[in-house]
Structures are given as C-alpha cells and as structure tokens.
N, C-alpha and C positions, 0 to 999 in steps of 0.2 A: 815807376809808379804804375799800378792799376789802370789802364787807358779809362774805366769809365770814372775813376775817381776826378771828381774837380780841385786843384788846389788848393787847401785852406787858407783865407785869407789872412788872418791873424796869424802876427809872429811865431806868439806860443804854440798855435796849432800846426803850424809849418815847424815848427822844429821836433813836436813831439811825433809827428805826420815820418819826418824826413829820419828819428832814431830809428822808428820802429823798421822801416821800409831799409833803412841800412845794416841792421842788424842781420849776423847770420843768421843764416834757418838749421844750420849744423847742429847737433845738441851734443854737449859733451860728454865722454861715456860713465855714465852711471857709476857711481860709486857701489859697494856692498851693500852699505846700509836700504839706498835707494831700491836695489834690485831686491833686497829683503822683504822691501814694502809694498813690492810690485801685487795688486790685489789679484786672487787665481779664481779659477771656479770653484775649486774645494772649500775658498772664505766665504762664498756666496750661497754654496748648499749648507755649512755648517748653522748661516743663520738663518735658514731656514728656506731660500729660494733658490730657482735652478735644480728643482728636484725632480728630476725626469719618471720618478716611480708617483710621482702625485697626479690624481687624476680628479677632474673639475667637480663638484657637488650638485646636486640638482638646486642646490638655491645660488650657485654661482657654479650655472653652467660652460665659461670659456676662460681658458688662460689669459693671463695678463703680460702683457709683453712690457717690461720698460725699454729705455731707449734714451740713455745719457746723452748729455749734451757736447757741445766744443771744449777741449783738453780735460773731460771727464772721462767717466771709465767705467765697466759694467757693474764695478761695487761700490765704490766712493757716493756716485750721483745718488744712491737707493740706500744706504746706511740707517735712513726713518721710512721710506714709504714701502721699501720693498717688507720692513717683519709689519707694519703699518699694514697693509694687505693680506699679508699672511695669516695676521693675529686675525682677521674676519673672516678666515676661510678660502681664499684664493689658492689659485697653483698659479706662482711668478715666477717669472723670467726675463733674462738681462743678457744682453748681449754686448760685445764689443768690436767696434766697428771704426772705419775712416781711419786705421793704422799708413802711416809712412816707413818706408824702409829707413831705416838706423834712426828713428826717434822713440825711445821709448818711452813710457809710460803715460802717454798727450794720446789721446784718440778723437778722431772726430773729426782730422786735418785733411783728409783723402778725397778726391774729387764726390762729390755727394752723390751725383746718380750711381758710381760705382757704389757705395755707401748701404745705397738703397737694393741694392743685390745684395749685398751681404745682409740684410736686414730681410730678404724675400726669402731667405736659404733660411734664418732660424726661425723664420713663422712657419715654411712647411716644416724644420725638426720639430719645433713646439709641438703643432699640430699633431704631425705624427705620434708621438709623445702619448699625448693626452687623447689621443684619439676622435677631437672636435675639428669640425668643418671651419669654425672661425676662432678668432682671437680678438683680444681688445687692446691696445695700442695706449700706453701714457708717455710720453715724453715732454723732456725737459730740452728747451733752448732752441738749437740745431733739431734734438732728439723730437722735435715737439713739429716741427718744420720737414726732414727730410723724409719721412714715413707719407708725407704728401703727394711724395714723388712715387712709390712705390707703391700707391692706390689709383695714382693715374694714369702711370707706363710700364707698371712690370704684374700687372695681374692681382694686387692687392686687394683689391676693390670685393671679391668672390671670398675672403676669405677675412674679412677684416669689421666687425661689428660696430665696436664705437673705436675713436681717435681723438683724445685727451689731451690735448698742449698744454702743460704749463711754461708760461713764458714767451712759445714760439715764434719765431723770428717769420712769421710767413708770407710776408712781403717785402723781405731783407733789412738791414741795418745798413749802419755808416761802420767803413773803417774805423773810426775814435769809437764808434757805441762797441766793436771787438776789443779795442785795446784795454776798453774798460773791466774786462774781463780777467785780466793780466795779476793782479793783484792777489788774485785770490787762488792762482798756477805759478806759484814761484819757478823762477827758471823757464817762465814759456812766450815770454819776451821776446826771444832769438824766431821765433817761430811765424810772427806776426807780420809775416810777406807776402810776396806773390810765389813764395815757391810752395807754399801750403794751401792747395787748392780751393781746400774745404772751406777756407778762410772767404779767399776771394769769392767764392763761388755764393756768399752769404750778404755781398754788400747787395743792397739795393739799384736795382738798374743793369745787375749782372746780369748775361748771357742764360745762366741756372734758371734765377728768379723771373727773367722775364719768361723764359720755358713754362717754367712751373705754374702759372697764374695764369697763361692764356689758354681762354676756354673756360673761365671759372676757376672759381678755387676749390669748389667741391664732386662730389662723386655721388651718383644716387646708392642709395640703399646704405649710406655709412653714417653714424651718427656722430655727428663733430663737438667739442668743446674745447674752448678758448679760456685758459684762467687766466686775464694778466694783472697784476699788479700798477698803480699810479708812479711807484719811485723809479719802476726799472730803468738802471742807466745804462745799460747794453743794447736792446732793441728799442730804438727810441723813433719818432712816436708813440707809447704803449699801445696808441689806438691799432695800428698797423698790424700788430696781430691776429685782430679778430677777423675771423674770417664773413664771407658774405655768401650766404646760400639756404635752401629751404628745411633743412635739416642741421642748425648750427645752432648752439648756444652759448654767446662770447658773457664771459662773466670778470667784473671787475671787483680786484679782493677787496678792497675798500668800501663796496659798496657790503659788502658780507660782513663787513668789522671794521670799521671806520679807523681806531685804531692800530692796526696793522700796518708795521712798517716796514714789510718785508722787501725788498730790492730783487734783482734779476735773479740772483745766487740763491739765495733765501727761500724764494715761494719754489724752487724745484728743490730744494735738498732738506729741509727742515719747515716749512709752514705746515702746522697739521692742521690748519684752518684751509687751507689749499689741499688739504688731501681729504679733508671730508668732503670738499665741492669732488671731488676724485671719485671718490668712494660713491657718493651720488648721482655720477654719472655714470659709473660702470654698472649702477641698480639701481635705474631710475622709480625701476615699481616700489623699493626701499625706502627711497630717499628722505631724509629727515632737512628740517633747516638747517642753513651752517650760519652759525654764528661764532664770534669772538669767545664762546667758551667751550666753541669746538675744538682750541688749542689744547684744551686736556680732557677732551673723549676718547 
C-alpha cells in the first residue's frame, strides 16, 4: 500500500482498495487489432491538428497546446476540442507524455515531474514551430494538473500565456477517485498500483502534490482557469480543483447550465459547453456568454 494512503474503513472499500493494489501492473501484449488502434501523429494532422506548417493569426496570435489526461492519449482525449479549436482558427497541438516501458497504449502513468519535461520539450518545438514567444496550455484531468509543475520548476512560466484545466486534479485526489477512472480504460485496472508512479504521484498528501502547492499554487504573469463540474467522481472534492491566486478564474459548469451533467470524463473529451468557457479564455477580449445552448455553437 501507498505509505500516505490510510486504510479504507469499510469492507467494500478495503476489498476494492486491496484488488486494485494486488493487481499486476504488467499489461498483456497487445493484440493486432489493439496495435491497429494505437492513435499516431498522422491521425492527429489528418484532422486537422499537430500541423507544424500552421502559423498563429493575428486574432489568435499563440498555439494551443492540449495536454491529455491519466490512461489518455494525444488523440483520443481532443477527438471534439481539438477540430473544436481548429474550426475558430487556432494552430493545436497534442502531445504524448507519462509512457512506461512495455505498457502500451495508457499514457499519463510516468512519474509526473518527469512528465513535465516532456511537456517543456514540446512547448519549445510548438514554439519553435510557429515561431511565438508563448503558448496557451488546456488540459484535461492530470493534463490540467501536471503543466503546473512545469510553470513552477522547469521555466514555463516565460513562455506560457493562459493555463486552462478542465477537471484538474490540482490538489490531488483519493486512490478510489483514480480507480473511478477505470471504467471508461478497459484493460487499465492492472495498472492501478504503486508501480505506476504517475498514479501515486496524484493521490492527495503525495510527496508530488505536497511539492507542487507549496509556495502558492500560481505564477505571476500566467493567466489561469479552472472549469470543474459538480458530478466529478474522480477528483473529488470538485472544490479542490480551483485554484487560489490573483490572476485565476475557477468556473463551475453548472453554474453556466444548470443542466449539465457532465462527470470527470465528459467535461474534458465532449462538453462543448466547457469548451466554450475554453474558447473564452484563450480570448478573453472575444468572449461571449457560455450558456447551455453553447452545446451546439
């Protein structure tokens, strides 16, 4: 067991607590089909992002970086928000990060400051790229969370204009709020240990999180947002996301569409009510209301 984790007192929690934690972390080797499926860079420029010949508009002058979340992946997590961006003129980009050696197709599991270098290396290609001093940052979950790290200790801060969470875990979660995640990664069950750093590195109380947060949680000169939703059963408290500082704007989807019931999964891969709060923070001088019939703008 995770030394910071405390025993769940309840049966049912203690036995779901004790599968996951005995479960291997080995992953079985991929079948054809699976490695057919595997998403490349060429599915990501084909629809339209990761286009290293696109260069920013003067009404949307910085690349957009997304930034998947835990056992996602640089195409699957952006399948809406990434042509969602593109369609208003953006040059995006996706990267894939937090790989273990012999797991395929799970990203995200790799110790996160490491995570966060690999994430510093594609902002200066971006960069270079598109030939812009800065970049804008959306991520989902982890994705939303680890780029924090990378604005506080690896030089991000100089080159990083706004930082968009949806979901972000930025004060960590509970082991069960990770496994809750399980359901919707078939086959990523085995993974949900301590030998998957990324994992532990995201409970609450960690060694990571306590790093990450001391000193504030934000950086001058970066413009932050927080979108979480009321259901999410992954990072739980919702509140726990929002961050606290002079330059943040934590926004709760519910209170934008009362209706909306979108869960952890949901408000990063499909809410286009969450990606118009999106949209209106990467162009705040634009910004219109996001309402509940921003679902089909």
């Amino acid at each position: 067991m995770l030394p910071w984790i405390r025993a769940p007192r309840t049966p049912r929690a203690r036995r779901t607590l004790a599968a996951l934690l005995l479960a291997v972390a080995a992953v079985a080797t991929p079948t054809a089909t699976a490695a057919a499926a595997a998403p490349t860079a060429a599915t990501a420029t084909s629809r339209g992002w990761n286009d290293y010949s696109c260069k920013p508009s003067a009404a949307h002058p910085r690349p957009v970086v997304l930034v998947h979340g835990t056992f996602g992946n640089s195409v699957d997590n952006w399948l809406v928000l990434a042509p969602y961006l593109v369609n208003r003129g953006y040059c995006v980009y996706s990267l894939d990060y937090g790989q273990l050696p012999g797991v395929p197709l799970f990203n995200g599991l790799g110790p996160i400051d490491k995570s966060a270098g690999q994430l510093a290396t594609f902002v200066d290609k971006v960069l270079a790229s598109t030939g812009t001093s800065k970049a804008d940052i959306v991520g989902h979950s982890q994705g939303g969370m680890m780029p924090n790290y990378y604005l506080k200790f690896l030089g991000g801060q100089s080159k990083v204009n706004a930082m968009i969470g949806l979901a972000p875990d930025n004060h960590g979660t509970t082991l069960l709020g990770l496994a809750n995640l399980l359901p919707y990664f078939p086959g990523a069950g085995g993974l949900l240990n301590s030998a998957t750093p990324g994992l532990a590195d995201q409970v609450a109380g960690s060694p990571f999180i306590t790093k990450l947060n001391a000193g504030g949680d934000t950086v001058p000169g970066v413009h932050y947002t927080v979108i979480a939703t009321r259901y999410d059963e992954v990072v739980t408290p919702y509140r726990t996301q929002f961050l606290d500082g002079p330059d943040v704007h934590n926004v709760l989807l519910q209170d934008l569409c009362p209706v909306d019931l979108s869960e952890h999964v949901a408000i990063g891969t499909i809410d286009r009510v969450a990606y118009h709060e999106v949209a209106n923070a990467l162009d705040p001088a634009h910004a219109t209301r996001t309402t509940c019939a921003s679902a089909v703008g």
